[in-house]
C-alpha positions as CSV (number, residue, x, y, z in Angstrom):
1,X,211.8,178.1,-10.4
2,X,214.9,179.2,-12.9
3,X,216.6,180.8,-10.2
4,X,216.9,177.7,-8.1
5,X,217.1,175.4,-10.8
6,X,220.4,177.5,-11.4
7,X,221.1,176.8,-8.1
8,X,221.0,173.2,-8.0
9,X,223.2,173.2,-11.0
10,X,225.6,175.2,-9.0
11,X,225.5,172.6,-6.4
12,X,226.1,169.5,-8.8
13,X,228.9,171.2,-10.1
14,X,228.4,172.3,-13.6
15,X,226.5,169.2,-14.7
16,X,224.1,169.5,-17.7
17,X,221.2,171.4,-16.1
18,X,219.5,172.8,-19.3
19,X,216.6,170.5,-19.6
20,X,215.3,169.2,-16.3
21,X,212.5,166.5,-16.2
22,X,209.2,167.8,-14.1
23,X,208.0,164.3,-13.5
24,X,209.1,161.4,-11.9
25,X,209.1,157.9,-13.8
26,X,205.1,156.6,-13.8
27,X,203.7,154.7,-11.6
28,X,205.3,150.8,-12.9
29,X,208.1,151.8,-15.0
30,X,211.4,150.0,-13.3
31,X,213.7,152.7,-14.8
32,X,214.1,156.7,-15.2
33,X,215.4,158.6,-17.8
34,X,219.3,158.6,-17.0
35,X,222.3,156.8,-17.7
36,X,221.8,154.1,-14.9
37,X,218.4,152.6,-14.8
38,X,216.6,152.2,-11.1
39,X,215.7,148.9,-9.3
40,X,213.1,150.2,-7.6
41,X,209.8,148.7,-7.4
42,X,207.7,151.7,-8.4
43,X,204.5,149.5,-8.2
44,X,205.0,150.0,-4.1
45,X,204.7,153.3,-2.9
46,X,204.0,154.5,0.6
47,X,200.4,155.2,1.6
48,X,199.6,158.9,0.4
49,X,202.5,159.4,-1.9
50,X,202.2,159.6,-5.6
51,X,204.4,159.5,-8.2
52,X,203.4,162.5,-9.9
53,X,204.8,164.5,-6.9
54,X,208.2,163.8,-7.5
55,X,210.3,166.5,-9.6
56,X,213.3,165.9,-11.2
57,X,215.8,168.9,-10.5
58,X,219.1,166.7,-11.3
59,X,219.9,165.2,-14.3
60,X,221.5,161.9,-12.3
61,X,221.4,160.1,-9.4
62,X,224.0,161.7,-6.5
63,X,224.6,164.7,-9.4
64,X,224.9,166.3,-5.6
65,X,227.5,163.7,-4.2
66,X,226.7,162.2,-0.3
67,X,229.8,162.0,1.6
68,X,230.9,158.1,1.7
69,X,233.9,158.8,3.7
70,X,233.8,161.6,5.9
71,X,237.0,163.1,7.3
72,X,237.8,164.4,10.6
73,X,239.2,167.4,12.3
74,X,240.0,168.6,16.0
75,X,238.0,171.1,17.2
76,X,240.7,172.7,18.1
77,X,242.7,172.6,14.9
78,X,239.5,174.2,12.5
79,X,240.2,178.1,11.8
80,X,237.9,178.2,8.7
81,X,234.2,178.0,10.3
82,X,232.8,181.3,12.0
83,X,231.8,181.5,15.2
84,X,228.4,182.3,14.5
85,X,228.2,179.7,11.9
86,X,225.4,176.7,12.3
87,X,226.5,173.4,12.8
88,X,224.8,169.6,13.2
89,X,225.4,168.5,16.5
90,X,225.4,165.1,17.1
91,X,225.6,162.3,20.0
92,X,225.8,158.9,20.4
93,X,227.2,156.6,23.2
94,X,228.8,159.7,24.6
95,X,230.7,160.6,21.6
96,X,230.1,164.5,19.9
97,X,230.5,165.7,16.5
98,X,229.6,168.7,14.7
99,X,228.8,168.4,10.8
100,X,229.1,172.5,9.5
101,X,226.0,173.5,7.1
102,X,228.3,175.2,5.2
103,X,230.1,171.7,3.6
104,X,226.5,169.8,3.9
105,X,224.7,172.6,1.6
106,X,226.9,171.5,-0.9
107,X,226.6,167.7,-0.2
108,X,223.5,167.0,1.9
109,X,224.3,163.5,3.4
110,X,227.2,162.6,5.0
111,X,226.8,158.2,5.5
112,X,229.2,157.9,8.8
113,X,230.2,156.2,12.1
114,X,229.6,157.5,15.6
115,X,229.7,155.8,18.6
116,X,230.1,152.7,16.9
117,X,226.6,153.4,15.5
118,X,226.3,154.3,11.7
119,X,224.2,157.5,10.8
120,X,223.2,159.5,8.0
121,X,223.6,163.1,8.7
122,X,221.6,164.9,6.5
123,X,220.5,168.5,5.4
124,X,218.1,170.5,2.9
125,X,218.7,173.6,1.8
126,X,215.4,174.1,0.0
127,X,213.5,173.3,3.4
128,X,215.7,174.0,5.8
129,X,215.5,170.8,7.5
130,X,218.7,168.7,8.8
131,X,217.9,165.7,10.3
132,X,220.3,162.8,11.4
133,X,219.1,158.8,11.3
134,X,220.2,155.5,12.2
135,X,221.6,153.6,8.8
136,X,220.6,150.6,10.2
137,X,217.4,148.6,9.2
138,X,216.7,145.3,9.7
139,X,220.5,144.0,10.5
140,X,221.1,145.6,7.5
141,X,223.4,148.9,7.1
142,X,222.2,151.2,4.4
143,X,224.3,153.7,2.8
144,X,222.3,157.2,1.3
145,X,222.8,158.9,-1.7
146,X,220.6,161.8,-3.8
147,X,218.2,160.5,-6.4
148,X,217.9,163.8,-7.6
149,X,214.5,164.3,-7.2
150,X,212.3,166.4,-5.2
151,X,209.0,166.1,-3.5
152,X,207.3,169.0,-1.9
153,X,210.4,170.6,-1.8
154,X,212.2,168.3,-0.2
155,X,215.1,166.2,-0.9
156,X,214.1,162.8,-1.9
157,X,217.1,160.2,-0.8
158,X,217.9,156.4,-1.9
159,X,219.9,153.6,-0.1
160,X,222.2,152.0,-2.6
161,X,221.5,148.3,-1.4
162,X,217.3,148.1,-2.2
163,X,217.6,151.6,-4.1
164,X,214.0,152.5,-2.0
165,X,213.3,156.3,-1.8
166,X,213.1,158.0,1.1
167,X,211.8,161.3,2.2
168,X,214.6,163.3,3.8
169,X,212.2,165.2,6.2
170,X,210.5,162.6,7.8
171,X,212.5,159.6,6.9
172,X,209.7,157.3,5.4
173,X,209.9,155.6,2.8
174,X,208.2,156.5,-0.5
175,X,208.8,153.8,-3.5
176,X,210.0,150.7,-3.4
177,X,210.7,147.9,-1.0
178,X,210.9,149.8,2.2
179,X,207.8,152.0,1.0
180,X,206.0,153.1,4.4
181,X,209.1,152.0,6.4
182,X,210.4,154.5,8.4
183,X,214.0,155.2,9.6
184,X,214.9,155.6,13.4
185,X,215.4,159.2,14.0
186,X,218.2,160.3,16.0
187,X,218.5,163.9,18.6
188,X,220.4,166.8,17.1
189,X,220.7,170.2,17.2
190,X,221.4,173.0,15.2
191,X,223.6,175.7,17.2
192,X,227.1,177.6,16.4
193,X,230.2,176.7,16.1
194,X,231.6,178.4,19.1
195,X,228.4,176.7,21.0
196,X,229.8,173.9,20.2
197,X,233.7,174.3,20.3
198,X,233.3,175.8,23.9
199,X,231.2,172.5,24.8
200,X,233.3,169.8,23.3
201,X,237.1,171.1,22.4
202,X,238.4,167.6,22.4
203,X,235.5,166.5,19.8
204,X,235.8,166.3,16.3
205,X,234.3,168.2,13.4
206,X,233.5,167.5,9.5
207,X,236.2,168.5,7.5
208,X,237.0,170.1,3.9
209,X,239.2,167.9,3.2
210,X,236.2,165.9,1.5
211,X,237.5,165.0,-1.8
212,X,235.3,167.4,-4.0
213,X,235.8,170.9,-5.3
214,X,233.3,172.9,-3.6
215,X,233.8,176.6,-2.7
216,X,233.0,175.8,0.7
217,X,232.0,178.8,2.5
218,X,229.6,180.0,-0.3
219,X,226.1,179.7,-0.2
220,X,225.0,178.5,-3.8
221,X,221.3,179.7,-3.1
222,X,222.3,183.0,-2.4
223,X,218.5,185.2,-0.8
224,X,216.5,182.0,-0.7
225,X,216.1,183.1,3.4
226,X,213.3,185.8,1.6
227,X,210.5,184.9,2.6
228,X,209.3,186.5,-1.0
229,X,210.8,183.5,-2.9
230,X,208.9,180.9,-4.1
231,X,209.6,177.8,-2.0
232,X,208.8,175.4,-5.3
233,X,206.0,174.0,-4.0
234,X,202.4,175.4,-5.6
235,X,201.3,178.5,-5.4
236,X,198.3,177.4,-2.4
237,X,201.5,177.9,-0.3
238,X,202.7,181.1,-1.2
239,X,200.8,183.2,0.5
240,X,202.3,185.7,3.0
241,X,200.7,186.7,5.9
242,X,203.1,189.9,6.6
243,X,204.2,188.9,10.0
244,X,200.6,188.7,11.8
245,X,200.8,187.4,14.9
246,X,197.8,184.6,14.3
247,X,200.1,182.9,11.2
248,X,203.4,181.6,9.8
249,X,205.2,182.7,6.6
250,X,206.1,180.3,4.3
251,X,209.4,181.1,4.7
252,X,209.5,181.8,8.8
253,X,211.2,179.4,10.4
254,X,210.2,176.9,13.2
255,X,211.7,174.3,15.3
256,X,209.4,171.1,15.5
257,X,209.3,168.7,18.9
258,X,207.6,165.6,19.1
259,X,207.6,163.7,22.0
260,X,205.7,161.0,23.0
261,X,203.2,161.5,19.6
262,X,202.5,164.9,20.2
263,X,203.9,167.7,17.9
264,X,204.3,170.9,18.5
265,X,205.6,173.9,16.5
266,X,207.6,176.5,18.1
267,X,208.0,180.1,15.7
268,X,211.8,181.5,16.2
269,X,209.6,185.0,15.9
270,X,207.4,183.8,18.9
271,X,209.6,182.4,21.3
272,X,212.1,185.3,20.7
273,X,209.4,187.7,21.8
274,X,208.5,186.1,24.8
275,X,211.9,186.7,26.3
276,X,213.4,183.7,24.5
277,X,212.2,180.9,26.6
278,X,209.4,178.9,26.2
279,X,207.6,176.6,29.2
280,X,205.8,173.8,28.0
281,X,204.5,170.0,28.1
282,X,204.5,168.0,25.3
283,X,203.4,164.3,25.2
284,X,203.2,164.8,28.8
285,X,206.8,165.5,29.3
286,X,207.2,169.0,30.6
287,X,209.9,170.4,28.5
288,X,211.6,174.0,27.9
289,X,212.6,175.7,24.1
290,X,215.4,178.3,24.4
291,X,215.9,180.8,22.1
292,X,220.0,181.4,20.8
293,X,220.3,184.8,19.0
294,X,224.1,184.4,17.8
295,X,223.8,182.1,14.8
296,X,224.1,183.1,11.2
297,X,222.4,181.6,8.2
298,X,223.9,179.6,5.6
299,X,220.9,180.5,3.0
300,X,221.4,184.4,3.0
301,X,224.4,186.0,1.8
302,X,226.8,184.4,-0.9
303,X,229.7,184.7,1.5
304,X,228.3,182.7,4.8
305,X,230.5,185.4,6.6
306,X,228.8,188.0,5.7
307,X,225.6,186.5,6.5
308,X,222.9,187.8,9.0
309,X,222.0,186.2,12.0
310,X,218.6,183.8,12.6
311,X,218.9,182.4,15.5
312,X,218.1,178.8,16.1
313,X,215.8,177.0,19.2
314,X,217.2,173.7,21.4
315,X,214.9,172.4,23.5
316,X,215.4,170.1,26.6
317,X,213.5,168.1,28.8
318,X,213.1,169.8,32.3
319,X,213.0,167.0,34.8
320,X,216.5,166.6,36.7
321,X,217.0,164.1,39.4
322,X,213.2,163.5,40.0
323,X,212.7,167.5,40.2
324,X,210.9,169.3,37.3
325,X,212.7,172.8,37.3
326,X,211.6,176.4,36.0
327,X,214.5,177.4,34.4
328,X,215.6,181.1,33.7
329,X,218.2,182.5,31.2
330,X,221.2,183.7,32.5
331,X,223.5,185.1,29.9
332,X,224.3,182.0,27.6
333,X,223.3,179.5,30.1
334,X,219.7,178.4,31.3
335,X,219.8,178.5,35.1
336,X,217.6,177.2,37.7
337,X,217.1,179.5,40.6
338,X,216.4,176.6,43.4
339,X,219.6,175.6,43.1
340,X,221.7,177.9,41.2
341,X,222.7,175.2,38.6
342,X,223.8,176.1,35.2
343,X,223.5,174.5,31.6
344,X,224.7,175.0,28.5
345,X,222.7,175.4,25.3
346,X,223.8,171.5,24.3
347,X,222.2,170.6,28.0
348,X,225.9,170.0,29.3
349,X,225.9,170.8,33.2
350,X,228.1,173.6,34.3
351,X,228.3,173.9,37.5
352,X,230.2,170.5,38.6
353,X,228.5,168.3,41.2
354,X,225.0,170.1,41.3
355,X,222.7,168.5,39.4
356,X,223.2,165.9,35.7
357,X,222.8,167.4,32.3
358,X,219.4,168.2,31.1
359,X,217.9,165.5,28.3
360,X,218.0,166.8,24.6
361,X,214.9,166.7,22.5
362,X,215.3,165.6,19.1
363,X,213.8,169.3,16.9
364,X,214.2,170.1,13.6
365,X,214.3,173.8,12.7
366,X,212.8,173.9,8.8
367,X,211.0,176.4,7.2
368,X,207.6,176.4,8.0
369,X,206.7,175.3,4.3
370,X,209.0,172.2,5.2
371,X,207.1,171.3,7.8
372,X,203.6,172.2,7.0
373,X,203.9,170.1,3.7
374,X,204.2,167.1,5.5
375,X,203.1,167.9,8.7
376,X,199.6,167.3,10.3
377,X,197.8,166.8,13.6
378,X,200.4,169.2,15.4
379,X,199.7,172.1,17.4
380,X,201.4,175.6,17.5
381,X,202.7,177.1,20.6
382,X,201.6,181.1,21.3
383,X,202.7,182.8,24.6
C-alpha cells in the first residue's frame, strides 16, 4: 500500500502525502477532514454502499485535477503519442475523438463537449477501467472532479453542483443526493493510436497543452501491470491462480459487455488463444469480440515507450443490413467471407458501397479485480 500511496502523491503533484486518512467521514457528518468542507448528505447512501469502504488516498478534493477545459489537436498534427499507445475512442452524433491514457493517468476526467453532447471521459489507473458518460442529469449539466477517495479500488468521483459521489466504474451514485442514481453510459473503446489515426485523420485528439505540469509520457505507477501487486483491496482477493485455465488473476485483464442486461466477461488470455475472435450472443444480440495484439500498456514501464504490449478487445454487434455475418480476421480487418466486406477495428466499413459499418458495443477492459469487486450475476466466456 506505500508503494501506491507514493504513487498517488506522484500523480497529485508533490502534495502533502505523509499522512493519509483510511476512512471516509462517518455515516452523518456533513464535512471531511480538509480545507473545504463537503455538502454532501452523507445520511443518503446508495443501497449496499457503506461509508466505511471509502479510503482516503488524497489529502484534498481534485489533489488529481479533472480537465475543465480540454484542448484540441489534429490528428494529423500530434508526433508525441506512439503508435502502439492506448487511446479513449469516443463518438457522438458522428463526431470522433481520441482521449490518450497517457495525459488521463495523470488527470482521470476530462469534463468535455462532443457532438454537442457534454461527457465525462474518464480513466482509473488502479482498476484499469476508462469509461465515458453523459454529464447530463435531469436538464441539469454536471461537471466531475476527484474527491480523492477510493472505494474498492476504484476512483470515487463528485459533480461540483450537488457534490454527490459517484463510483467511477459503474457510474452510480454512492452518497448524497443522487445516491442510487446512475449516469447514462456511453460506447468507447480502447485501441491504438495508429488504430485510430488511420480511421479518423481529420478527427481531433486530447492535447498536452492542458495547463498542468505533468511529465506526460510517464507512467507514475510504474509495474502495477504485475499481477503480484496488491490491487488495494483485501487480501480475500489476492489470490493467484497461476494462469489455470478454469480462473482469472486478479490482475488479468478482461473486457466486460452488457447488452440488453446480460453481462459477459471476455479474458484477453482466452480470446487470444482461440485465434483472437470470439462468436457469441449476449442479451440476445449475436455479437463478435476481436482480439488487437499491437497496443502497449500505460501501467508497465516508467517510459510508456518502452512499455510491453497487452493487447486490448472491441467488440461489435454482427447483424448488417438484416444479415447476421460470421466474420473472419483478415490481417487488421474482420472480413466476412459471403461477401468479401471489410471492417476496421472501430467497426468503420472499408470496402465502399458493400455493406454499413458494424454497431459498436459499449466494453470496458479493467482488471479483473475491477470488475469482480462490483460485478455480479455475469457470466464468463470459455472457447
Amino acid at each position: 500500500m506505500r508503494g501506491l500511496l507514493t504513487a498517488l502523491c506522484l500523480v497529485i503533484g508533490g502534495a502533502a502525502c505523509s499522512a493519509p486518512q483510511t476512512t471516509a467521514p462517518p455515516l452523518g457528518t456533513p464535512s471531511v477532514t480538509g480545507p473545504v468542507a463537503w455538502r454532501t448528505d452523507f445520511t443518503r447512501l446508495a443501497t449496499g454502499v457503506t461509508m466505511s469502504e471509502f479510503i482516503r488516498a488524497a489529502p484534498v478534493r481534485d489533489g488529481i485535477p479533472p480537465l475543465d477545459d480540454p484542448k484540441l489537436a489534429a490528428v494529423a498534427s500530434v508526433n508525441w503519442i506512439g503508435d502502439e499507445e492506448p487511446v479513449i475512442a469516443v463518438e457522438v452524433g458522428g463526431a470522433w475523438r481520441a482521449y490518450p491514457l497517457q495525459i488521463l493517468i495523470w488527470h482521470e476526467i476530462a469534463n468535455d463537449v462532443l457532438g454537442g453532447r457534454p461527457i465525462a471521459v474518464t480513466f482509473c489507473p488502479l482498476c484499469h477501467t476508462a469509461v465515458v458518460y453523459d454529464r447530463g442529469l435531469d436538464g441539469t449539466v454536471l461537471d466531475f472532479g476527484a474527491t480523492g477517495y477510493l472505494r474498492r479500488s476504484d476512483l470515487v468521483m463528485y459533480d461540483r453542483q450537488t457534490e454527490t459521489w459517484w463510483q467511477q466504474a459503474t457510474g452510480v451514485g454512492l452518497a448524497g443526493s443522487h445516491a442510487g442514481r446512475h449516469l447514462d453510459l456511453l460506447a468507447s473503446s480502447l485501441v491504438s493510436w495508429s488504430v485510430f489515426a488511420t480511421a479518423h485523420p481529420d478527427a481531433m485528439v486530447l492535447d498536452r497543452n492542458t495547463g498542468f505540469d505533468r511529465p506526460y509520457g510517464t507512467n507514475p505507477y510504474p509495474g502495477w501491470d504485475r499481477v503480484e501487486r496488491n490491487p488495494f483491496i483485501g487480501p480475500a482477493q489476492l489470490q493467484s491462480c497461476d494462469g489455470a485455465a478454469s480462473c482469472i488473476d486478479p490482475k488479468e485483464r478482461v473486457a466486460v459487455v452488457t447488452v440488453n442486461g446480460e453481462t459477459v466477461v471476455y479474458t484477453f488470455r482466452r480470446v487470444s488463444a482461440a485465434g483472437g475472435l470470439a462468436e457469441d450472443r449476449v442479451g440476445g444480440v449475436p455479437i463478435v469480440v476481436w482480439w488487437l495484439p499491437e497496443v502497449s500498456s500505460v501501467l508497465d514501464n516508467e517510459l510508456l515507450s518502452r512499455s510491453d504490449q497487452v493487447g486490448t478487445l472491441v467488440a461489435f454487434d454482427r447483424r448488417v443490413g438484416g444479415a447476421t455475418l460470421s466474420l473472419e480476421q483478415d490481417g487488421e480487418l474482420l472480413r466476412d467471407p459471403a461477401t468479401g466486406a471489410t471492417w476496421d477495428a472501430l467497426g468503420r466499413e472499408t470496402s465502399p458501397g458493400a455493406m454499413a459499418d458494424l454497431t459498436r458495443l459499449q466494453l470496458d477492459t479493467p482488471y479483473w479485480f475491477g470488475f469482480a469487486a462490483f460485478g455480479s450475476g455475469y457470466r464468463i466466456w470459455s472457447p
